[in-house]
N, C-alpha and C positions, 0 to 999 in steps of 0.2 A: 527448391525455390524458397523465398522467403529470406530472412535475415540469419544467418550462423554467426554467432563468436564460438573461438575456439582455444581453450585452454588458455585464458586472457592472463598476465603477471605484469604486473608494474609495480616502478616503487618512485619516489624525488627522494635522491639521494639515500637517506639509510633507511626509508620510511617505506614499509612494503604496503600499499592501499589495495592490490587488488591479489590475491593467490589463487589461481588456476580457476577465472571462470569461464564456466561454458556453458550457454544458451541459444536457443532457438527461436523465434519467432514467425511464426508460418504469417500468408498473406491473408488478408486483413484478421490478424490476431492482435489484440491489446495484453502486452503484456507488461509490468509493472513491476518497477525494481523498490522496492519498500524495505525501510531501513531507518536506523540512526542516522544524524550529519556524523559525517568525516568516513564513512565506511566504504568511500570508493565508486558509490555510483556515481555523480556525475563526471568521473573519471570515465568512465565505462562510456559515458552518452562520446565523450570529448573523442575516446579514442574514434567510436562509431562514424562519425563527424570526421575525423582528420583535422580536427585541431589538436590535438597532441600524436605524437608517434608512436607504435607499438612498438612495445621491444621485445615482448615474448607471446607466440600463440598467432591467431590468423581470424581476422573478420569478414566473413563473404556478403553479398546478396543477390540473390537470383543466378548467386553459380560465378558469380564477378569477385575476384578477389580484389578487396578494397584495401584491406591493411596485413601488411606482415612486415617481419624484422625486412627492412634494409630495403624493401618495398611498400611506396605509399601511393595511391591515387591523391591530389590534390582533394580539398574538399568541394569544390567546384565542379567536379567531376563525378563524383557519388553517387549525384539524384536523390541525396539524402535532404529532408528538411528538418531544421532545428526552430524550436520553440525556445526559448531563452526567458530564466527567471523576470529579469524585468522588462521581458519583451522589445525591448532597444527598438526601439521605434524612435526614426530619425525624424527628430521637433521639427527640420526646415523643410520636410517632407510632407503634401496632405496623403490622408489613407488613400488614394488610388494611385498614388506615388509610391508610399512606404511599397506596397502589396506591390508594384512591378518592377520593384529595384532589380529583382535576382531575372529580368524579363527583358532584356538592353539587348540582345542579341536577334529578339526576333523582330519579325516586321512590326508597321504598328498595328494596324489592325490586329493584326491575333495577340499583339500585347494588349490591345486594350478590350478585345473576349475574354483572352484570361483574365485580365481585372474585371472586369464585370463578374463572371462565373465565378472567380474565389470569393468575393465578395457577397454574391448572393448564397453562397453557402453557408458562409455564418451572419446570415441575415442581416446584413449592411449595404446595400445596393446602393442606400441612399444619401449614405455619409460620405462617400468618393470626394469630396472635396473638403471635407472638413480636417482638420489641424488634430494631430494625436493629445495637446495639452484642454482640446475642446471636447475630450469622449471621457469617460465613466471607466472605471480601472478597468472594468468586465467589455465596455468595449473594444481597450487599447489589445486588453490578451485576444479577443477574436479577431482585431485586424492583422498581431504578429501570425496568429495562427490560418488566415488567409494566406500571408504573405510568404509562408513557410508551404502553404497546399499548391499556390501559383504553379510552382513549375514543375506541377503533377511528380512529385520525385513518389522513387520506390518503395522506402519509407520514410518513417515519421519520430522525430526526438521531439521530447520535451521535459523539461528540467522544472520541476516546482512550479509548472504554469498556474497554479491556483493559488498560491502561499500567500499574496498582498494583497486577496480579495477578501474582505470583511465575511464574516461565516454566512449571512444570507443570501448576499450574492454570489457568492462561490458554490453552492448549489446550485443555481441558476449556471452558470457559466460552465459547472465540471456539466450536467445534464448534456447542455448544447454541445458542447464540443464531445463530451460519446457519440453522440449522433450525426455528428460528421467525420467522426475517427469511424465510425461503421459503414459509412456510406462509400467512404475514401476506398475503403476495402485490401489499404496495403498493411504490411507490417508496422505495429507502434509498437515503440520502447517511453515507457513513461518513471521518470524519478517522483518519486515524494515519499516524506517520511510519516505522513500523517496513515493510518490504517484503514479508516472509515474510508477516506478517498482511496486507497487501492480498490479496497473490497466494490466498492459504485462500478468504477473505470474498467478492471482488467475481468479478464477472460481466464489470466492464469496470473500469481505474483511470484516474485524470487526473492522471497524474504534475506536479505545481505547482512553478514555480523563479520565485523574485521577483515574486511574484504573479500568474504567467501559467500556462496550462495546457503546459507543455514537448512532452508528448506525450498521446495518448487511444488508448487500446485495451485489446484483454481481457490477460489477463495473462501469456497466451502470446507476443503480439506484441510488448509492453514488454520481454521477458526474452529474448526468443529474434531480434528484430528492433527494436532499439533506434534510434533516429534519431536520436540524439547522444552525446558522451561521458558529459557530466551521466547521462540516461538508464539506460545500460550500469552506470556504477558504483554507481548509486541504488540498481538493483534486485537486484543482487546482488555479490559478488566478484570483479573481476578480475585477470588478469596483465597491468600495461602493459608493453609491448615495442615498440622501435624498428622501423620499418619507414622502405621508400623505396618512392613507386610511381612503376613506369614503363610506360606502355602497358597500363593495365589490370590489371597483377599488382603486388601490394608483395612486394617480398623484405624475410623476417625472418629471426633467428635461426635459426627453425622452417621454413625453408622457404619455398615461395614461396604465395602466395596471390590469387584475385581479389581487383579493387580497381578498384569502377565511381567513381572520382573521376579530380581534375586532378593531374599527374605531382607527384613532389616529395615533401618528409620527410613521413611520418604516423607515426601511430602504432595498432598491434595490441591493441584488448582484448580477453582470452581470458579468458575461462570458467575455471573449475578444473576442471573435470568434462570442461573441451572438449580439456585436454593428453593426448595418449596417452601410457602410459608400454610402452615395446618394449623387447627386447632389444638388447643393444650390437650395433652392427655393422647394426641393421636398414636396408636402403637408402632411400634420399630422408629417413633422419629423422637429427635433427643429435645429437651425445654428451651424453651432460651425466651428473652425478655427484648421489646421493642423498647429501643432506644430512642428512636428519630424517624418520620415517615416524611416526604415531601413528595406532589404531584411535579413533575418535569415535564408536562406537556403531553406526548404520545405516552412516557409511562411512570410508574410511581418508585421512584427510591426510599428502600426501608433499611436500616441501619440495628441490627440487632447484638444485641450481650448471648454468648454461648459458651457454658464452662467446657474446659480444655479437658478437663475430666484429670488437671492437677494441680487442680488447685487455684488456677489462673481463669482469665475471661478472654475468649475471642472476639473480636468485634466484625461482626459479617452483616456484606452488603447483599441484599436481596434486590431484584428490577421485579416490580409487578405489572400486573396491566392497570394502564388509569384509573381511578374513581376507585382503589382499596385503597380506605381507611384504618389505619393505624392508632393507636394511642401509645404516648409515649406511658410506655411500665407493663402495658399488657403483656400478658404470657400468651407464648406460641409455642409451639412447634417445627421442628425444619428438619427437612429433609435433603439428600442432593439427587440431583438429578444424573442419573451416568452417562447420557449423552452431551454432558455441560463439564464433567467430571474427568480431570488427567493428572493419572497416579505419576509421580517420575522418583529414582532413589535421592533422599536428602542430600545437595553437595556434589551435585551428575555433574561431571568434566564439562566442561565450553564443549561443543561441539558432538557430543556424546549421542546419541537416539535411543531411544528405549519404544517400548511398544506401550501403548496407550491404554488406561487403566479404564 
């Protein structure tokens, strides 16, 4: 049960966007395709959808084959809902209109339950008569995403449904809608390229690089156990740093570190949250000088000088917790943290894994 694609390929024309995906989505699973623009996912929603045609591979759900070569359900036929970047909400339509468009076939009554019910789900009961150009951006996305829950389909798309909401209500808005993608309890498929928002949203991500799935897992594993560079930087901030390994440990700047790879130059990506910041003189940790300290709210960004150890200066970002004060010129101390810490060899092929340092 649930959502399968199955060894997905497409290209327009000579342009290959998607090579051989394949995933799963169990029921009510939030799953979350995170990426760069242009890497194929909202190809991937379109195929799901049946607005574009599969030409290689096979999409099921609940056992229903939906798409394969030379075989397509209409999209009308799915039970799939789509969510749309800019929520195309029809202006000469008001929201208890917009939300029973895809709802013409049943009687009225149970059309106008289901509009009631979708609508009290993301908390709009009472806007049923208002005009889309009369609601707040974060309203317009809860009514396309009623209007997409209406006709109870199997699962659930959505393409960058957050993107053109301002950063503080788009918290507000990504919150509500988990909580009705949890409730709903069918399969979601969610596009965005932002990371914070996978990490909120999903349950599991499929990190996508040039139209392959790079990595899969929840989103602890992606952030905290990365299997490549791409990976590491995607999902969050790092510090690169030169390392060398020999026999299992890279020596850095920072000290020495395991390093399950083959001997030779790599390099260190650290966390910002993964540098400790010590006092001078603390043993096993290397000096280094405070550049720049700023409080950011929940935490404090500190911006330090640290010799390369040839001759040159690294410039490393540190995340502390609020209310450390810094002076710009003070001497520190740093350390890394090895659960923040991912050794890879300098120069690792696209697409390469290595085991994590």
């Amino acid at each position: 049960m649930g959502l399968h694609i199955h060894d997905i390929h497409h290209a327009f024309g000579p342009k290959q966007v998607l090579r051989g995906v394949s995933l799963e989505v169990a029921p009510g699973e939030i799953l979350c395709l995170l990426g760069p623009s242009g890497d194929g996912k909202t190809t991937l929603l379109r195929l799901v959808a049946g607005l574009e045609p599969v030409q290689q591979g096979r999409i099921t759900l609940d056992g229903t084959t939906l798409a394969a070569p030379g075989r397509e359900l209409p999209p009308e036929a799915r039970h799939v809902g789509f969510v749309f970047q800019d929520y195309a909400l029809f202006p000469h339509l008001n929201v208890a209109e917009n939300v029973g468009f895809g709802l013409s076939r049943l009687p009225k009554a149970e059309r106008a339950t289901r509009i009631a019910e979708a609508l009290a789900r993301v908390r709009l009961e009472d806007r049923g008569g208002a005009w889309p150009h009369q609601l707040s951006g974060g309203m317009q996305q809860r009514v396309a995403l009623a209007r997409a829950l209406a006709p109870r389909p199997a699962a659930l798309l959505l393409d960058e449904a957050f993107a053109s909401l301002d950063a503080r209500l788009r918290e507000q808005v990504r919150d509500d809608t988990l909580h009705v993608l949890q409730e709903a309890g069918i399969p979601a498929l969610i596009v965005t390229h932002d990371a914070e928002e996978a990490m909120f949203m999903a349950d599991r991500i499929a990190l996508m690089r040039a139209g392959r799935v790079e990595q899969l897992g929840s989103p602890e594993e992606l952030y905290l156990r990365p299997q490549t560079p791409f990976a590491a930087r995607f999902l969050g901030e790092v510090n690169d740093i030169p390392a060398i390994v020999t026999a299992g440990m890279a020596a850095t700047p920072l000290g020495m570190l395991a390093a399950d790879m083959p001997d030779g130059p790599a390099q260190l990506l650290l966390r910002p949250e993964g540098v400790r910041v010590l006092p001078p003189g603390h043993p096993g940790a290397a000096p280094a000088e405070v550049e720049a300290c700023r409080l950011l709210g929940p935490t404090t960004m500190a911006h330090m000088a640290l010799p390369d150890g040839q001759g040159g200066i690294l410039h490393i970002h540190a995340r502390l917790p609020p209310g450390v004060a810094l002076r710009r010129g003070e001497a520190v101390s740093l350390q890394a943290d090895p659960q923040r810490a991912f050794v890879f060899p300098l120069g690792l092929p696209d697409g390469c894994v290595v085991a994590r340092g």
